[in-house]
C-alpha positions as CSV (number, residue, x, y, z in Angstrom):
1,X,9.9,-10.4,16.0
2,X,10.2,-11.2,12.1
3,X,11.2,-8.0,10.1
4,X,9.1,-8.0,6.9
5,X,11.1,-5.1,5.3
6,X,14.4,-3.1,5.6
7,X,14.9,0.3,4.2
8,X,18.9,1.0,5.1
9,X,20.3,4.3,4.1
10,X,18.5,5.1,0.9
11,X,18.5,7.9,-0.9
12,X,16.9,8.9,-4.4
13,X,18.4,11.5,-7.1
14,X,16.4,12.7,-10.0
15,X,18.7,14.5,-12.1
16,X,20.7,17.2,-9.5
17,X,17.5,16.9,-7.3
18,X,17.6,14.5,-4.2
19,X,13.8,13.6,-3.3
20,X,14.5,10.9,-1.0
21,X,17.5,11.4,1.6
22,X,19.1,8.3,3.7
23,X,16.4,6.9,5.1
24,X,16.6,3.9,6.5
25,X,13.3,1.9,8.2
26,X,12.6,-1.6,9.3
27,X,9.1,-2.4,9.7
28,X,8.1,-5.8,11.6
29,X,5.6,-8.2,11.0
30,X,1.9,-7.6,11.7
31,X,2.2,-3.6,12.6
32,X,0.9,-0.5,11.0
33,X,3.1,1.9,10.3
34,X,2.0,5.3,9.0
35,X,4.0,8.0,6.8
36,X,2.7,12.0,6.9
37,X,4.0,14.6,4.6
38,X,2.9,16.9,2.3
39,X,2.6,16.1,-1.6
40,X,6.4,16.2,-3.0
41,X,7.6,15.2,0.3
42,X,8.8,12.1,-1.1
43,X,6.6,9.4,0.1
44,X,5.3,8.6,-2.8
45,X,8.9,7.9,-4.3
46,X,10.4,5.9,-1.0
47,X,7.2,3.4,-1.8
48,X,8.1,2.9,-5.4
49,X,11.2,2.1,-4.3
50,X,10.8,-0.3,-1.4
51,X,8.5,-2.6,-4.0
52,X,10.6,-2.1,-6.8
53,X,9.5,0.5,-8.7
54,X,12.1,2.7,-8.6
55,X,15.1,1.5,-7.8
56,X,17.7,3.7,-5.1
57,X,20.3,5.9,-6.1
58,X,22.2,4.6,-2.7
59,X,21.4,2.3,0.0
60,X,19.6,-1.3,-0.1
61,X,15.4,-2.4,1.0
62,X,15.0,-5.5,1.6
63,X,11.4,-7.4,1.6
64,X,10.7,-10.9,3.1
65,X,14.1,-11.3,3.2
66,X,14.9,-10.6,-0.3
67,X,17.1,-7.4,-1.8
68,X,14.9,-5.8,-4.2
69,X,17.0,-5.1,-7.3
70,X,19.1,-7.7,-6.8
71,X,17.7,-11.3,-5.3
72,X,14.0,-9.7,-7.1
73,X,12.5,-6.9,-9.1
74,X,10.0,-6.7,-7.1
75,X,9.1,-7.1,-3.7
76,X,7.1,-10.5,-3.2
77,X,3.8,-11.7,-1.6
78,X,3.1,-7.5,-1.2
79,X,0.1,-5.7,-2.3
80,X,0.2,-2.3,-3.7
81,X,-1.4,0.7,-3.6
82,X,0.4,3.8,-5.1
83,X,-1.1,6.9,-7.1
84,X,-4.6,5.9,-8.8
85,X,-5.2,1.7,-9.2
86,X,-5.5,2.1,-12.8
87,X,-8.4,-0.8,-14.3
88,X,-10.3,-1.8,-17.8
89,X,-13.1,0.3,-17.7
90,X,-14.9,-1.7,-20.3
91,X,-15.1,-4.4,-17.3
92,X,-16.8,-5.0,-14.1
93,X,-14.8,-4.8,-10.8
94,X,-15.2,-8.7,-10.8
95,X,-13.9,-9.2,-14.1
96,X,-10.9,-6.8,-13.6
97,X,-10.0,-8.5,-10.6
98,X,-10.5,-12.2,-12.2
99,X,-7.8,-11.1,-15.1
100,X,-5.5,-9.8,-12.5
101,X,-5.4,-12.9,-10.4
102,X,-5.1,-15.3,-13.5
103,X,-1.2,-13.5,-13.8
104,X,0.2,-15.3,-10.6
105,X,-2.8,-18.4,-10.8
106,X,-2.9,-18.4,-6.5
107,X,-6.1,-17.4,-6.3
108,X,-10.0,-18.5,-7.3
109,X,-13.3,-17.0,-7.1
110,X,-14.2,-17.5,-3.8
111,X,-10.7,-15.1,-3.0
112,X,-11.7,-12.6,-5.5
113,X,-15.6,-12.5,-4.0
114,X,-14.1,-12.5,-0.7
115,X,-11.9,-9.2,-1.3
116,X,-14.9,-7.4,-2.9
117,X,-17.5,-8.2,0.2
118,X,-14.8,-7.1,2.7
119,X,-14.1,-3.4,1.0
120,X,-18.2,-3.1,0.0
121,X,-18.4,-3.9,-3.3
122,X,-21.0,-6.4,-4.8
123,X,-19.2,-9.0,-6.7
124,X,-22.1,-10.1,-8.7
125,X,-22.4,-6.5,-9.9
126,X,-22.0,-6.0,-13.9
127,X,-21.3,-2.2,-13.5
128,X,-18.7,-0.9,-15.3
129,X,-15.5,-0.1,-13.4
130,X,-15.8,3.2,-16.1
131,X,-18.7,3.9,-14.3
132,X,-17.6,3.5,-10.8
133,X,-16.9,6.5,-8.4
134,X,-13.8,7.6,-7.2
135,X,-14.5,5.7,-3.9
136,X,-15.6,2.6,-5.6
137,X,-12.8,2.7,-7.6
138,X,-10.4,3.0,-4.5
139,X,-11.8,0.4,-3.0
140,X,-11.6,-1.9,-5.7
141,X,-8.0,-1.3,-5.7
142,X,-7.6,-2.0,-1.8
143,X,-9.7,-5.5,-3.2
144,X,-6.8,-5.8,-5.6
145,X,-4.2,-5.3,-3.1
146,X,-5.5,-7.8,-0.4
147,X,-6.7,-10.6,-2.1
148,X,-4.1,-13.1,-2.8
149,X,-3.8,-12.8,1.0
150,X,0.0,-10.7,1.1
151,X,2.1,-10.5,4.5
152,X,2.7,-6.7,3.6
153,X,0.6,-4.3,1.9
154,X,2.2,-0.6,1.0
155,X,-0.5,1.8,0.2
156,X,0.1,4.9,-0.8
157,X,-3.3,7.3,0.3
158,X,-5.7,4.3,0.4
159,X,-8.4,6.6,1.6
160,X,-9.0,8.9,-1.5
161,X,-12.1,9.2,-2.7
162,X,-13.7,7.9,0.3
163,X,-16.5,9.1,2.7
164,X,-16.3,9.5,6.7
165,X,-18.3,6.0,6.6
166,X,-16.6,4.5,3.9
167,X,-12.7,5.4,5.6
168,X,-14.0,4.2,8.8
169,X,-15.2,0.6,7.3
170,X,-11.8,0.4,5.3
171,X,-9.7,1.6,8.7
172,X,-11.4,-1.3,10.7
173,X,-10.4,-3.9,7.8
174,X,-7.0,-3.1,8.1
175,X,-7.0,-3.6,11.7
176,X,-8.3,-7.1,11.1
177,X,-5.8,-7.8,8.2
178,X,-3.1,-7.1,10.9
179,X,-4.4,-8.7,14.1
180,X,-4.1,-11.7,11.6
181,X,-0.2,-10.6,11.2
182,X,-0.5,-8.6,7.8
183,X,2.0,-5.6,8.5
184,X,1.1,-2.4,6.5
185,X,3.0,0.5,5.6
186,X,0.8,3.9,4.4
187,X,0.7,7.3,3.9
188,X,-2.4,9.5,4.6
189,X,-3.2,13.6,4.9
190,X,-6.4,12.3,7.5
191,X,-5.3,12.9,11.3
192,X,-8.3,10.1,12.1
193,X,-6.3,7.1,10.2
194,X,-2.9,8.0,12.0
195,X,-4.2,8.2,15.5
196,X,-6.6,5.0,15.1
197,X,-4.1,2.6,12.7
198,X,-1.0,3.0,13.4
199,X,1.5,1.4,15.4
200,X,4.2,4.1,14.7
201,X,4.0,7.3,12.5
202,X,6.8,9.0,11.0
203,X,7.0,12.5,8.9
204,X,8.3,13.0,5.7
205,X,10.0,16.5,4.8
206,X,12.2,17.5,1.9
207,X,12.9,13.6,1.8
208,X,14.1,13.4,5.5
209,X,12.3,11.0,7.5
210,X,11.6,11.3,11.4
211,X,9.8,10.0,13.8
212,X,6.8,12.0,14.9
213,X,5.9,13.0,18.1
214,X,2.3,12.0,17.9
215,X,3.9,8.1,17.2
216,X,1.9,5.9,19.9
């Protein structure tokens, strides 16, 4: 099976402080994997790092075959999720999304309308992203993430802000992004999106990573 991404023995130092201790990962293609932990666990910083965001005190990732920090910056054909997507509130959702996509030139329209439909936004709408609610907001980032089509996706909490109906429409897209071979790696506080998503769940604790019991 075709390993998308390879964490091997990485650790992260802040100063005297350790947040992240030898962890080491490899995630294949078109699973889900899930992450729990409390906040300053150090999920959040173990994402930056695997796409490039931070780079590792010690140890090496590896995405699609690539060493981040040394062959790339950043880790390739990967959408992103991590702390709040940050947009042009001046701007509709469509708009934000058309600039964005204009960066890397692999994507049309028809892609960016595409991503809105399947997360439940209206691409024809002209509201103001400065308007939007938190959950329209995270979903417009999950749009973001998805629609140049990536073979991973890391998304740090992609549920915030989101209803029981909304999380439950957003759970069964990523199940169709990954029966078509997308492989995800997330974090999430809701029992419901580790039990129904994912392929493997492992716990985060004082920047120690183990697998958890409840992995299925």
């Amino acid at each position: 099976m075709e390993c998308i991404a390879e964490i091997k023995n990485v650790s992260k130092k802040f100063g005297d402080e350790t947040v992240v201790r030898e962890v080491s990962l490899s995630l294949d293609a078109g699973k889900i994997y899930g992450i729990a932990g409390r906040n300053g666990s150090g999920k959040t910083v173990l994402f930056k790092m695997i796409i490039g965001f931070l780079k590792p005190t010690t140890g090496k990732i590896f995405v699609n075959g690539k060493e981040i920090g040394k062959n790339t910056d950043f880790a390739e054909d990967t959408g992103i999720i991590i702390e709040t997507p940050g947009f042009l509130g001046a701007f509709s959702g469509y708009k934000n999304l058309e600039y964005l996509a204009a960066i890397k030139k692999q994507i049309g329209k028809d892609e960016i309308r595409k991503s809105m439909e399947l997360v439940g936004l209206d691409p024809d709408s002209r509201k103001k992203v400065k308007k939007y609610s938190l959950g329209m907001r995270q979903r417009l980032g999950i749009a973001q993430a998805i629609m140049e089509h990536p073979k991973f996706l890391v998304l740090d909490e992609p549920m915030n802000g989101l209803d029981r109906e909304g999380a439950a429409e957003i759970r069964e897209l990523f199940l169709k992004l990954k029966k078509e071979g997308t492989t995800i790696l997330l974090s999430s506080h809701h029992r419901e999106d580790m039990e129904e998503l994912c392929d493997k769940v492992y716990e985060m604790e004082d920047g120690c990573l183990k697998c958890s019991k409840n992995a299925f």
